[in-house]
C-alpha positions in Angstrom: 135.6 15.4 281.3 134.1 18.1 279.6 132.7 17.5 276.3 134.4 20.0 273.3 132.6 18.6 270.3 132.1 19.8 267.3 130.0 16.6 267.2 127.3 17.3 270.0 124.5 18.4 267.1 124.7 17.1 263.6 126.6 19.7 261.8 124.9 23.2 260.1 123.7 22.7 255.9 126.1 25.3 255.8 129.1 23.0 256.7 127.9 20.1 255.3 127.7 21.8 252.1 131.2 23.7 252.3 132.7 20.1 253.2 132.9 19.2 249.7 134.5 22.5 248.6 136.9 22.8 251.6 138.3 19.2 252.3 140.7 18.9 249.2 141.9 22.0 249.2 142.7 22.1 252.6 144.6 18.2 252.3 146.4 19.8 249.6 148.0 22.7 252.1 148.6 19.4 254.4 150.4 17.5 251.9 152.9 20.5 250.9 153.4 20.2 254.6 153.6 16.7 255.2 154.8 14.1 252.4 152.0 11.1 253.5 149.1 13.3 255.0 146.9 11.8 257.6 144.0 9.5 257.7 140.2 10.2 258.3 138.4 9.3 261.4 136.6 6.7 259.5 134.0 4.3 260.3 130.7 2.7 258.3 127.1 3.2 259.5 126.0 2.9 262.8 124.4 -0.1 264.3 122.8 -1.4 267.3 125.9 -3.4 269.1 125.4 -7.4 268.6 125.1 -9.2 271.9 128.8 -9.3 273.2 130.1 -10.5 276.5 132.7 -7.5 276.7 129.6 -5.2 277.6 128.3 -7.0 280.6 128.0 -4.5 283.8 129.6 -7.6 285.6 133.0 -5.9 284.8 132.1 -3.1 286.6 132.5 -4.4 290.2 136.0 -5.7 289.0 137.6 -2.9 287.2 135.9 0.0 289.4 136.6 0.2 293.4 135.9 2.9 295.9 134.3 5.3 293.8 133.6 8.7 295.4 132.8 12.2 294.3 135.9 14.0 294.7 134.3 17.9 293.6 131.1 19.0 295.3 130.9 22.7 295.1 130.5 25.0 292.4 127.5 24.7 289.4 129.8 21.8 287.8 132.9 20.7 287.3 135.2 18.6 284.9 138.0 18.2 283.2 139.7 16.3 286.4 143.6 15.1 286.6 145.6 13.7 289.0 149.8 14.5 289.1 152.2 12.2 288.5 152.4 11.3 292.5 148.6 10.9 293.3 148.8 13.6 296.0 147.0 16.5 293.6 144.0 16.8 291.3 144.0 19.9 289.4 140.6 20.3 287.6 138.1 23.2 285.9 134.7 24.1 288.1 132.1 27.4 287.7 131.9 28.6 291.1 129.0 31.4 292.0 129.6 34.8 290.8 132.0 33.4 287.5 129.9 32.0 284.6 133.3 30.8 283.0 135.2 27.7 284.3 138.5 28.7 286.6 141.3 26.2 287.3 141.4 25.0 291.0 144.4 22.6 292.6 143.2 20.2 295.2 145.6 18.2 298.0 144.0 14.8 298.3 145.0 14.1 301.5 143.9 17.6 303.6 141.0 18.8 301.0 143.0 21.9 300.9 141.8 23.7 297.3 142.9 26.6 295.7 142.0 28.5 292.4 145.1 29.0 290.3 143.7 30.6 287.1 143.5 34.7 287.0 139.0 34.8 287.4 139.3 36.5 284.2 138.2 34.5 281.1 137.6 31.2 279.8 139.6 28.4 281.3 140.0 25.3 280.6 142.8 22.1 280.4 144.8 21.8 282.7 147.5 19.9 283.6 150.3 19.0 286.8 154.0 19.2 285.8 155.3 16.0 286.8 158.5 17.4 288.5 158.1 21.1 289.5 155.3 23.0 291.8 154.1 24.4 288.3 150.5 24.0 286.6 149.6 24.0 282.8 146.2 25.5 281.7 144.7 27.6 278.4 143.2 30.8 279.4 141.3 33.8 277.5 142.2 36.2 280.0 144.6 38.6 278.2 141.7 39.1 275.7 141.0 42.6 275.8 137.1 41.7 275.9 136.9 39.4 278.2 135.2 41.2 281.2 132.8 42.8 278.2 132.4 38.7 277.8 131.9 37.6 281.1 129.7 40.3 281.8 127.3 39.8 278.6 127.5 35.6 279.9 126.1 36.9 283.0 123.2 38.6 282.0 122.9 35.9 279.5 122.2 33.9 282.3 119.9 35.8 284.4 117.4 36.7 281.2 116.5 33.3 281.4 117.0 32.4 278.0 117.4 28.7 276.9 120.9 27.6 274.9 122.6 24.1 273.9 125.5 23.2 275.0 128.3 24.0 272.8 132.0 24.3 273.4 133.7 27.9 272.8 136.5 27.3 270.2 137.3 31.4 271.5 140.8 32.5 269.0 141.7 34.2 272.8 142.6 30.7 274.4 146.4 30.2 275.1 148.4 28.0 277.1 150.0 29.2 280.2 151.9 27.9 283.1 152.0 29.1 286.7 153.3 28.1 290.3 150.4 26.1 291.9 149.4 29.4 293.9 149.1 30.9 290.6 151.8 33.1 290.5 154.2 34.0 287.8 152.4 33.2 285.2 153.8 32.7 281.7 152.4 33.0 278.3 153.5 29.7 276.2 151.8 30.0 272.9 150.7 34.0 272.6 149.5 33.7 268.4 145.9 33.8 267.5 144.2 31.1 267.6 142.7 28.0 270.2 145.8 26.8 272.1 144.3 24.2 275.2 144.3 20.7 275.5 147.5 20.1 277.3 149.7 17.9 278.7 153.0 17.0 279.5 155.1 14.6 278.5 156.4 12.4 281.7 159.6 14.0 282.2 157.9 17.5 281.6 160.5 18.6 278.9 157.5 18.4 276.5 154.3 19.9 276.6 151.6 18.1 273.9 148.6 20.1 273.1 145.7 20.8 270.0 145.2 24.2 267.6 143.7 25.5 265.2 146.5 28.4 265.0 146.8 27.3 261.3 144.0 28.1 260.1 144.5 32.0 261.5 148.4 32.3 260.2 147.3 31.7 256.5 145.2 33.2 254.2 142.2 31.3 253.9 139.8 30.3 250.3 136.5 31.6 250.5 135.0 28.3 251.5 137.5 27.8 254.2 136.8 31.1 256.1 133.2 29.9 256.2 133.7 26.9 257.8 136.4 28.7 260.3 132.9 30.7 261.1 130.8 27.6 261.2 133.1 25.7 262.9 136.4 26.5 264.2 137.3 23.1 265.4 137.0 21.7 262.3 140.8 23.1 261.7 142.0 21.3 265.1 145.3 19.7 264.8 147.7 18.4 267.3 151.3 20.0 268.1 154.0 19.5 270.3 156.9 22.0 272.1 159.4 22.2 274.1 157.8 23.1 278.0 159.1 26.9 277.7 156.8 27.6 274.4 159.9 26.9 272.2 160.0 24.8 269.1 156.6 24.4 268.2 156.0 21.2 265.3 152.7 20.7 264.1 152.1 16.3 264.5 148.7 16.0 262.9 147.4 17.5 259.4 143.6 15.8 259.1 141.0 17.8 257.9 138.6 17.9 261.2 139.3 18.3 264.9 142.1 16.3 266.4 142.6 17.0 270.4 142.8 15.7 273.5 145.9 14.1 273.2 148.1 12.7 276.0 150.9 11.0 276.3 151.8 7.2 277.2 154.2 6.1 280.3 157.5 6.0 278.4 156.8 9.3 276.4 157.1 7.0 273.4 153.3 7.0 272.4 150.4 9.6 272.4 146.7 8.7 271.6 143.7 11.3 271.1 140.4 11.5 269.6 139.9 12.2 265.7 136.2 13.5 264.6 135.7 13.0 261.1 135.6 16.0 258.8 132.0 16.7 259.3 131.8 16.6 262.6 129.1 13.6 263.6 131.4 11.0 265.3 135.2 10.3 266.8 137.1 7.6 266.8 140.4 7.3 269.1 143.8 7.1 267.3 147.7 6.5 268.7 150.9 7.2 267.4 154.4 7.7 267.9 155.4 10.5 270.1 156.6 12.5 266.5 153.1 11.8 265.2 154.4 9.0 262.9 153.0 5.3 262.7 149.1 6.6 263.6 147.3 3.9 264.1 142.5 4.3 264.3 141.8 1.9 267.3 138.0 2.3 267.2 135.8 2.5 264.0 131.5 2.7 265.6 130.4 6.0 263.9 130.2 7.4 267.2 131.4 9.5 269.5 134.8 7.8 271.4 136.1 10.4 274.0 138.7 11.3 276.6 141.3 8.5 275.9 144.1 7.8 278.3 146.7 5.3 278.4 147.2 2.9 281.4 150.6 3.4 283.5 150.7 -0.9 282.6 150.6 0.2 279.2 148.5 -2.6 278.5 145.1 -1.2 278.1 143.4 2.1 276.9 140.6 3.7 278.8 138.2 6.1 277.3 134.4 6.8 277.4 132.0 5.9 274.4 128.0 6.2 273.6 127.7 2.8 271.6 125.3 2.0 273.5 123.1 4.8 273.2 123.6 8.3 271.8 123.1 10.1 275.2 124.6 7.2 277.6 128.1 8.1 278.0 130.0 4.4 279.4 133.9 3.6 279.8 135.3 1.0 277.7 139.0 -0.6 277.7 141.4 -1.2 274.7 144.3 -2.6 274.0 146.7 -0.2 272.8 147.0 -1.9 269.3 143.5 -2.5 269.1 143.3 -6.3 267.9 140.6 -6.8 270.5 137.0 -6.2 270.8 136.7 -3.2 273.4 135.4 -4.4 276.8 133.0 -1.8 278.9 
């Protein structure tokens, strides 16, 4: 999965000093919204793990099988999912001559791959429908500067010059749906603002996804807009609607990024990741589908990532660096979290 952090680098002085200015105002708009506002991603100190069974690499052979590289062109790849049958993987790669991630759609059983996105833009987040021949993903390609963009990311490129990582929080991103040759393509979301992070619910009648559109439809303080510059994912909440765009409810109202949420089995549950407000770690969180009963599962002061329920539903999967700040492992839950993780 590709990592959209807000918490790769400790955050700026700038937004660690705004934090303090910007957090209680900003749970004060959530709590005219929402009678009991949300919790904080929160967790003490960080500490070398004590010696614990659970981590043991013995698991490995046990819980991991037949493990191939299923991608191998392009510069890299990521952001990987599998429909509902296990016949299709529809995933995000940069392939020569695009500096931007496309979407591509891959039958498992001929090899058979074809890009669904437009070429234009950013892309990322994408997602199978579980029913129809139709493909989910957030795009920046109806922004009217995105050649300019992918042009100036080109020659960025070929100066030479040396950049982090970072993610692109770019207002341009919406969500769109297409047939899996990518035609008729539809705009869901079409306000200002970063709409990705997908998914669908598992009779498709839902589509569950993460925003910052709020933070773009109101009038912001002083403070607030200079965070929104720091650090647009700090305003990331998650939302559900209906698959056609319609009916848009906002679920989460916690000062710092909430996204990639997905859905359990039944539709009954989600779970995503929550930073906390300043950006340095995340901590995975589930709730009821209408974002009610949410429930922190992991509390390490690092960064927990790319959670997904089990089809058993009686585990949680999702990658951590507890054991080391640039050693990404998978660990396993249970979905109430009463157990110690095991890796």
């Amino acid at each position: 999965m590709i990592m959209k952090p807000a918490a790769k680098e400790k955050p700026s002085i700038l937004k660690s000093a705004l934090l303090g200015l910007a957090v209680g105002g900003f749970a004060i708009s959530a709590q005219a919204q929402q009678p009991e506002p949300d919790g904080y991603a929160g967790a003490t100190a960080w500490e070398p793990p004590a010696e614990n069974t659970n981590f043991e690499t013995t698991y490995e052979s046990q819980l991991l099988k037949n493990s191939y590289q299923l991608v191998t062109d392009g510069a890299r790849s990521g952001e990987g999912y599998f429909s509902a049958d296990g016949g299709r993987f529809v995933y995000q790669a940069e392939m020569p001559g695009n500096p931007f991630y496309q979407i591509y759609l891959m039958d498992l059983a001929s090899g058979d791959t074809n890009m669904v996105s437009t070429g234009i833009g950013l892309t990322t987040c994408s997602w199978i429908h579980p029913t129809l021949d139709r493909v989910m993903y957030a795009s920046t390609h109806e922004d009217p500067n995105a050649l300019t963009k992918q042009a100036e990311e080109i020659a960025i490129r070929e100066s030479g010059e040396d950049r982090p990582y970072g993610w692109d929080y770019d207002p341009y991103y919406d969500i769109y749906v297409a047939d899996s040759d990518g035609g008729n393509l539809v705009n869901l979301t079409n306000v200002m603002g970063y709409d990705a992070e997908g998914s669908y619910s598992p009779d498709g009648s839902k589509i569950l996804f993460a925003s910052n559109r709020e933070a773009y439809t109101r009038s912001l303080s002083k403070a607030e807009q200079a965070l929104l510059d720091d650090d647009a994912s700090y305003f990331m909440d998650l939302y559900v609607m209906n698959a056609d765009g319609s009916n848009v409810q906002q679920l989460t109202f916690s000062p710092g990024y909430d996204g990639g949420p997905f859905y359990n089995k039944e539709g009954t549950k989600i779970l995503w990741r929550r930073f906390n407000p300043d950006g340095n770690s995340a901590e995975i969180w589930t709730a009821d589908s209408d974002g009610s009963n949410q429930r922190q599962l992991t509390a390490n002061a690092m960064v927990n990532w790319g959670p997904y329920f089990h089809p058993s539903g009686d585990y949680i999967i999702y990658s951590s660096n507890l054991l080391g700040h640039a050693n990404f492992e998978l660990f396993m839950i249970d979905p109430e979290g009463l157990n110690d993780p095991v890796r």
